[in-house]
N, C-alpha and C positions, 0 to 999 in steps of 0.2 A: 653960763646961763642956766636957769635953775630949768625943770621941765614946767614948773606953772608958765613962766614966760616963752617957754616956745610954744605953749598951748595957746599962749593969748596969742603970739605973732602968728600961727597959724589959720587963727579962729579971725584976726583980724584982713588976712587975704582971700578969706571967703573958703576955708578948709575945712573939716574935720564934722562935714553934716552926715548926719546919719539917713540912710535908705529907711521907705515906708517898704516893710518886708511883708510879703505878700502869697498864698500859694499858689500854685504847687509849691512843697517843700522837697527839695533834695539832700542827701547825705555825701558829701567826698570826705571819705580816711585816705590820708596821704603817706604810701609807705612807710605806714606800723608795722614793719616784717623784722624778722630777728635778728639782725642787723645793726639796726639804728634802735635797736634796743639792748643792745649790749657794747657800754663802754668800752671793751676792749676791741671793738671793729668801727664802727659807725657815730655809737651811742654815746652818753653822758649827760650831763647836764638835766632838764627836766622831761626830759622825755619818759623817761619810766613812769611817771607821774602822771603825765598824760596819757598814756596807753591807758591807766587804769581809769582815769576820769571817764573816759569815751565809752567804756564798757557799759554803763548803764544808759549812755547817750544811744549807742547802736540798737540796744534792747528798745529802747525807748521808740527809734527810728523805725524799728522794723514791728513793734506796735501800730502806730501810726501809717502804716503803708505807704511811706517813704521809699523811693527807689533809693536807693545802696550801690554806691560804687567805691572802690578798692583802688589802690595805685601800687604796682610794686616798679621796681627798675630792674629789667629784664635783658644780658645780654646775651647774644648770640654765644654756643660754646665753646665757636673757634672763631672768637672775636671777630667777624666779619664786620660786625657792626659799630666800632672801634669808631668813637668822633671826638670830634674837642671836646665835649665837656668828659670824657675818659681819659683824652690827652692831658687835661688839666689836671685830673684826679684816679691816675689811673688805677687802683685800688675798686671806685666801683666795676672795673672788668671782670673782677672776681662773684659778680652777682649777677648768676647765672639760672637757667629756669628749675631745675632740680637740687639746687645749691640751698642748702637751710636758712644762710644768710638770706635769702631772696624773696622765704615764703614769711606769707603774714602771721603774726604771732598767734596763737590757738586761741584765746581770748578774745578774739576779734576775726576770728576765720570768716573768710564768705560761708551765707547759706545760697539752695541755689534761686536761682533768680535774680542774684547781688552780679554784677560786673564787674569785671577785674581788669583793670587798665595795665596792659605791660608797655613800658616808655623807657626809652632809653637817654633822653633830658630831664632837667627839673620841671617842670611843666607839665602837668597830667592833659592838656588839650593839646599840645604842638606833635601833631603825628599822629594823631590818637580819632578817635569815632566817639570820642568825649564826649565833646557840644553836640552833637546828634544825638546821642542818645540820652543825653538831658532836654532835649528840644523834643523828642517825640514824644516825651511823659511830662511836654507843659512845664516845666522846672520854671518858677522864676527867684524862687530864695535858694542860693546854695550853702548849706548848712559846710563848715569845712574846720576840719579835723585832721592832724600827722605831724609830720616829722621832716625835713628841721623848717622852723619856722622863717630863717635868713633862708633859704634857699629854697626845696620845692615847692612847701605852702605858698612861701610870697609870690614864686612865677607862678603856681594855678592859679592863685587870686586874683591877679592881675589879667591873667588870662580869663579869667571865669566874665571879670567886670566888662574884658574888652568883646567879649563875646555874647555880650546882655545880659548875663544873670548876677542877681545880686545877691555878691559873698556873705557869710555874716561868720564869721573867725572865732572860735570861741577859745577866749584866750586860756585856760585853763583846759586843753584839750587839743593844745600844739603845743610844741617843746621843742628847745634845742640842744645843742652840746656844748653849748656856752652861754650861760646869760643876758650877758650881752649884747650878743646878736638877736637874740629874743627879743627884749627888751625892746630895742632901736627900732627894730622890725614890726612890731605889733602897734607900736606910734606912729609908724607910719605908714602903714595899712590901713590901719584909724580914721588918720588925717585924711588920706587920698583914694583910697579903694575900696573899704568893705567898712560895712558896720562889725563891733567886737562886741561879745557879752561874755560872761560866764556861762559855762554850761548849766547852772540852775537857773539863771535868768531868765535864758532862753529858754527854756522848758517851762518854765513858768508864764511865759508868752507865746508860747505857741496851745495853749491850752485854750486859744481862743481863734483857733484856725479850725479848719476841717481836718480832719483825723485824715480820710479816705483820699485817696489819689487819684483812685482810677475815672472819677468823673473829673477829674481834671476843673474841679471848682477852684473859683479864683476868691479872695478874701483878701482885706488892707489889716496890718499890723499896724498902728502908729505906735514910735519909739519915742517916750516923752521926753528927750533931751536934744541939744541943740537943735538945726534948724535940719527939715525933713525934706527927699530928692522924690 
């Protein structure tokens, strides 16, 4: 089945509406660290690409007075903290807090006042002071950006949605290590959880939001395609 027709059978079960994106705006970069940027450890596929996409994104973000938060996967250095999803992959034990693999790549370094989520799952909210701390700066768009896009992007995302905030995925500023999984993954984030743009798009529609955060002004985006949440 070609992907037009799973568009339509999706679109016909009442799927793939796009959120009325609204502010405050937030920023999540999802474990851009050196790492999953380098093919021979984590990395391949588009992610390198990504990294660079996002650099004028964050500039842009931290124009804007967007809160800013980070994800790296952080473990214990005498694995204390050893769980199934290390049992499944035990490779990330090696990403450790002072380990190079682990820290965010310079290009995208926090400044201060950005928060930096150390998690030991794919999921930058499960365990984490996340949602809080996008809850006390009014978040309700979350702008979301990293690495890989089958694995920790889709559970933040999914998390971000179950936890009230509306994801907006910018597909050209997530990557994975296989296409593939990309691909399949960002159709159905689409369809079921988050609105997708480009990152020009987006920047292009957000030029009609408030810039400033700190008054916690609220604003409606409408998204002139499909049907609006």
């Amino acid at each position: 089945m070609s992907q037009g027709n799973d568009v339509q059978t999706y679109a016909k079960q009442g799927f793939g509406n796009q959120f009325e994106l609204k502010a405050p705006v937030g920023l999540l970069i999802i474990d851009f660290v050196n790492g999953f940027a380098d093919p021979e450890v984590f990395g391949g596929g588009n992610i390198k690409e990504a990294i660079q996409n996002t650099v004028p994104l964050l500039a842009e973000a931290r124009k804007r007075g967007w809160p800013v938060a980070h994800t790296r996967i952080v473990f214990a250095d005498d694995g204390a903290d050893n769980n199934i999803f290390s049992l499944k992959v035990p490779s990330m034990l090696g990403l450790k807090e002072d380990h190079p693999n682990s820290a965010i790549v310079s290009e995208l370094a926090p400044v201060e006042g950005e928060y930096v989520v150390r998690k030991t799952v794919p999921s930058a909210f499960f365990g984490t002071s996340l949602a809080a701390w996008l809850a006390m700066r009014g978040v309700q768009t979350l702008v979301v950006a990293g690495a890989v896009t089958s694995g920790c992007v889709r559970a933040s995302v999914v998390d971000a949605m179950q936890w009230g905030f509306r994801p907006l995925v910018l597909s050209d500023c997530v990557g994975d290590r296989a296409i593939g999984p990309h691909d399949a993954n960002m159709f159905d984030m689409e369809q079921k959880y988050a609105t997708v743009m480009t990152r020009d798009e987006a920047l292009k529609a957000f030029k009609y939001l408030p810039a400033c955060q700190g008054k916690q002004k609220t604003a409606a985006l409408n998204v002139p395609k499909k049907g609006t949440i």
